[in-house]
C-alpha positions in Angstrom: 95.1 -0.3 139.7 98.8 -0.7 138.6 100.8 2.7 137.3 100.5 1.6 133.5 96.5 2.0 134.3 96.3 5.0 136.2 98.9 6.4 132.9 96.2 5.5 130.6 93.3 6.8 132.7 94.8 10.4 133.3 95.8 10.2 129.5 92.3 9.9 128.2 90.8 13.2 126.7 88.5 15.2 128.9 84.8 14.8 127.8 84.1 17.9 125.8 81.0 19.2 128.0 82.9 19.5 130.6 85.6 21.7 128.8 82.1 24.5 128.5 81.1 23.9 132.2 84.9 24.5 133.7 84.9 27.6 131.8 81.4 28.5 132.7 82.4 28.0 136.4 85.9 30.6 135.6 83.6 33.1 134.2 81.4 33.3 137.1 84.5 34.1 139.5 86.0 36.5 136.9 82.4 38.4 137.0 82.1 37.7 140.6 85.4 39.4 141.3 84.6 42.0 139.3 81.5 42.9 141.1 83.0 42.9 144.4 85.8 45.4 143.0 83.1 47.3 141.0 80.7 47.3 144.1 82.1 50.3 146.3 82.8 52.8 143.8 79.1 51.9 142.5 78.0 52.5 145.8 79.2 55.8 146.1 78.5 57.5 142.8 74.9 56.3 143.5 75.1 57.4 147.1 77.0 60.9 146.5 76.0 62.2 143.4 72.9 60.3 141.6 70.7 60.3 144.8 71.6 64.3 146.0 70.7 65.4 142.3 67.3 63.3 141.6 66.5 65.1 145.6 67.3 68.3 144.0 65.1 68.1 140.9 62.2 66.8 143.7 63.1 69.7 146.3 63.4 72.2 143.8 59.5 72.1 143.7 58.8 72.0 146.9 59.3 75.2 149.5 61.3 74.4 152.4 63.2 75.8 155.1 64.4 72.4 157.1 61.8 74.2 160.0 58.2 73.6 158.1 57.0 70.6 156.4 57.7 71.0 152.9 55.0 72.5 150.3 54.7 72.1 147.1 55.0 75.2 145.1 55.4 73.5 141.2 57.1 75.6 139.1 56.8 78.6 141.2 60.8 78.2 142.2 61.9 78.2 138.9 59.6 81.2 137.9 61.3 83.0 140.8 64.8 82.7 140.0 64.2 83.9 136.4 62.9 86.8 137.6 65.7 87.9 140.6 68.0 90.3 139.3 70.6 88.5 141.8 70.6 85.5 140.4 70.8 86.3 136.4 74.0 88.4 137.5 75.4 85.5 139.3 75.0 83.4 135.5 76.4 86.3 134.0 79.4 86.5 136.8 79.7 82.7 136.5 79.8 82.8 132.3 82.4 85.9 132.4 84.5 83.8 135.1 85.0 80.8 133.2 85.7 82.0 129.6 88.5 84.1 130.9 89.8 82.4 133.7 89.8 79.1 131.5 91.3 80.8 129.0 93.9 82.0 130.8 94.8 79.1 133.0 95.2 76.9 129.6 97.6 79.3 128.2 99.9 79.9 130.8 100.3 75.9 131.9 100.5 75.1 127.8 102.8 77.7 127.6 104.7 76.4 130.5 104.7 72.8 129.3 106.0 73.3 125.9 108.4 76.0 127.7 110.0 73.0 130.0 109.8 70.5 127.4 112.8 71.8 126.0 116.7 71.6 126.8 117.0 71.9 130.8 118.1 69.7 133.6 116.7 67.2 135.0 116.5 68.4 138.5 115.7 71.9 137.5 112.4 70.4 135.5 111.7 68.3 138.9 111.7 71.6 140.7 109.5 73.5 138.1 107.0 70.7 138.0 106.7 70.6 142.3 106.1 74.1 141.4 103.7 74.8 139.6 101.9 71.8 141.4 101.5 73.0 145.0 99.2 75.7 145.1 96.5 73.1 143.5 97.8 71.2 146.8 96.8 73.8 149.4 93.5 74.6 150.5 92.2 77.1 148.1 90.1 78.8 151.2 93.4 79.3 152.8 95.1 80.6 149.5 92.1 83.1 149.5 93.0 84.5 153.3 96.2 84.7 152.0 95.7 86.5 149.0 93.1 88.9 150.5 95.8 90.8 152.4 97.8 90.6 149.7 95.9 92.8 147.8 94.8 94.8 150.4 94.3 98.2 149.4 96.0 99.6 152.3 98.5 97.3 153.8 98.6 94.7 151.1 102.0 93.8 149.8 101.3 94.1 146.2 100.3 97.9 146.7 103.3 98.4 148.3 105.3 96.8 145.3 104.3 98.7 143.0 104.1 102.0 145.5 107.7 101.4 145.0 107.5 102.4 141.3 105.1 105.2 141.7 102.1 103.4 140.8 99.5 104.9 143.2 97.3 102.1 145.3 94.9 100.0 143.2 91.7 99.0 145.0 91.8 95.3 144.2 88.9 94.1 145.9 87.0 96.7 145.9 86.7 98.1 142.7 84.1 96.1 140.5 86.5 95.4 137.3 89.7 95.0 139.7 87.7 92.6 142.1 86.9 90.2 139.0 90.3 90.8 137.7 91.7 89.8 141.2 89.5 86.8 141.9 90.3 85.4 138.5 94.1 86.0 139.1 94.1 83.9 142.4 91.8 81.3 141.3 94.3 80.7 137.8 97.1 80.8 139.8 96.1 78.3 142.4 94.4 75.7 139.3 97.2 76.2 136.5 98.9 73.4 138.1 97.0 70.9 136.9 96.7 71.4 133.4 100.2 71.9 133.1 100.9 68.3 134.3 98.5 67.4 131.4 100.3 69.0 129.3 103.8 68.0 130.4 102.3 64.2 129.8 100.7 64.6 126.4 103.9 66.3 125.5 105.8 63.8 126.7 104.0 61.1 124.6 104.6 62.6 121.3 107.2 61.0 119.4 110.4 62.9 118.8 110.6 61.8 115.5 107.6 63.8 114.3 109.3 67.7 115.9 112.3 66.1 114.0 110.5 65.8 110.2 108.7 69.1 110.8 112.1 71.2 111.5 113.7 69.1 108.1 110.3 70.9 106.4 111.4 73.7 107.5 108.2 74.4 110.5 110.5 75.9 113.5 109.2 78.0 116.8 105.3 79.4 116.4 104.9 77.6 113.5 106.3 74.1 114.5 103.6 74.2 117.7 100.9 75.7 115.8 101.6 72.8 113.3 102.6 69.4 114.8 102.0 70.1 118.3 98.3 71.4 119.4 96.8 69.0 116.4 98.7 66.0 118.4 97.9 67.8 121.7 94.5 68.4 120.7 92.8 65.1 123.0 94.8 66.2 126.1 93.5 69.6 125.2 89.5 68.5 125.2 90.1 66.6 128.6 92.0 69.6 130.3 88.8 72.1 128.7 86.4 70.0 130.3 88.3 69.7 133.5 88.9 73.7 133.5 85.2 75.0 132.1 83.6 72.0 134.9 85.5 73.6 137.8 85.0 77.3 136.7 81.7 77.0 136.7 81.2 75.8 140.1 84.2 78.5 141.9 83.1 79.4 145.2 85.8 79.8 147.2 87.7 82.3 146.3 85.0 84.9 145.2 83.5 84.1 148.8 86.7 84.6 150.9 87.9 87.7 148.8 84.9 89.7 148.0 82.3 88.3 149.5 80.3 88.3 145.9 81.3 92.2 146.4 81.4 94.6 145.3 77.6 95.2 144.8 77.6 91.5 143.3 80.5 92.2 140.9 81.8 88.5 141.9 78.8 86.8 143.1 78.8 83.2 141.8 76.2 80.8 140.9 77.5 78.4 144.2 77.6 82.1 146.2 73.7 82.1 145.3 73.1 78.2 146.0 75.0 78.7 149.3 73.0 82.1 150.4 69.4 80.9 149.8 70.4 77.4 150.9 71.9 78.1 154.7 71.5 81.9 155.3 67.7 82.5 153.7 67.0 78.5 154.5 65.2 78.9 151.6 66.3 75.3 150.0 63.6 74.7 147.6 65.2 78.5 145.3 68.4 77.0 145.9 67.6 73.2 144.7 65.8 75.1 141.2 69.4 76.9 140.7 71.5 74.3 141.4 69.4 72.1 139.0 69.8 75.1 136.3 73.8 75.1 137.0 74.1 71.1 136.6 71.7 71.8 133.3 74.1 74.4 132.1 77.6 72.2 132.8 75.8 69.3 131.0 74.8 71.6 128.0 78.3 72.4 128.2 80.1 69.9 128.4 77.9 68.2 125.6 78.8 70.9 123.3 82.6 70.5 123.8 82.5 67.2 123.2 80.4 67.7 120.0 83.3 70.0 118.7 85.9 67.7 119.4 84.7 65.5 117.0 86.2 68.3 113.7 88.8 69.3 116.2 90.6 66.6 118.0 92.8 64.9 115.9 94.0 61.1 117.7 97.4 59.4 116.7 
């Protein structure tokens, strides 16, 4: 075949069914590659989370203590834990905890955010941000050791600061309305960190131009955030709520390490209640039925916030 041929051969259009089966063939990788990315996070959400909560709905109707075969009891788990005294105070514990600590750890990183949003160095921002970061860093049981001699009634080094203005010795952690104070303080102090790099980004992504207009209207300070900047802040708002209420609900940590749930069960937790029937009672069938309850309530929730957002988060 001479070169003029083999010109006029390579020339020739393609056949159009085979234009469909090339791309057919394309499509197949694309969706083949995806899968394969997909595949391992897949794997683990069904693994970790979807199989351990359809084996707490099934366990939380049986009794069991990992010793005995398992028995099944119906409903009699759920009756139980309406009916403990311990267990309705942890929900009310729990509840109390997360509107205020929420509450509070929103404010102080907005507050922060919009604070070093303003007119300041570079570096000194930088420093700020590492900050107000690290403590979300650290282990929060270790924060919690910390924190407990800290506030120490005796020896602890906050006592002794304000001993120093002749404030007499506050029983942090073992007072009932100081010991949820206390717990709260730590556990805001130690999260914070996280909203305010929300904020610092959603911030960050509003256009100048807008603070601009609002001060030529005449909107400066309270007004000028109250205005323009929570309406245009409002979806970084929603996510950093869900985040904040999510978490709050399931603290552990530091109401374990500080208090011990004490005093009484001032600070006792829904998780404190999980872990307690769960390994020290072995009693995993009550603490299957208030786990299941707890992931009810986050849902319900969680469901609700996002039903709000719809009259209250405002997107550019």
């Amino acid at each position: 075949m001479t070169n003029t041929q083999v010109r006029e051969v390579s020339s020739r259009p393609t056949s159009p069914a085979a234009v469909p089966a090339r791309r057919t063939v394309r499509d197949r990788g694309a969706r083949l590659l995806a899968t394969l990315f997909l595949a391992p996070t897949v794997v683990g959400i069904v693994v970790f989370t979807v199989v351990p909560i359809i084996g707490s709905v099934v366990l939380s109707l049986f009794h069991w203590n990992v010793i005995d075969p398992p028995r099944f009891a119906s409903g009699a788990n759920y009756r139980t834990m309406f009916s403990d005294s311990t267990v309705l105070v942890s929900f009310r514990n729990t509840l109390f905890f997360m509107v205020v600590a929420v509450a509070l750890q929103l404010l102080i990183a907005l507050s922060l955010a919009i604070t070093l949003n303003g007119r300041m160095p570079i570096w000194l921002r930088s420093v700020f941000r590492s900050a107000f970061f690290f403590p979300l860093v650290l282990s929060a049981a270790s924060i919690s050791v910390v924190m407990k001699y800290l506030f120490n009634q005796d020896f602890g080094v906050v006592n002794w600061l304000i001993g120093l203005v002749g404030v007499a010795p506050v029983p942090w952690l073992t007072s009932e309305h100081a010991a949820m104070a206390t717990v709260i303080l730590v556990y805001v102090w130690q999260q914070f960190g996280f909203s305010f790099l929300l904020f610092v980004g959603g911030l960050n992504n509003i256009p100048k131009e807008i603070h601009e207009a609002a001060a030529l209207d005449g909107a400066t300070g309270l007004r000028k955030h109250l205005a323009v900047t929570l309406p245009l802040l409002s979806p970084t708002l929603l996510v950093a709520s869900v985040v904040g209420i999510i978490n709050a609900l399931q603290v552990f940590e530091q109401p374990y390490v500080l208090t011990d749930g004490g005093p009484g069960d001032a600070t006792r937790t829904v998780v404190m209640v999980i872990y307690e029937r769960a390994f020290e009672q072995l009693n995993f069938g009550e603490a299957s039925a208030v786990g299941v309850l707890l992931f009810a309530l986050i849902m319900a929730v969680t469901a609700v916030q996002f039903r709000l957002s719809r009259r209250f988060v405002h997107y550019q």
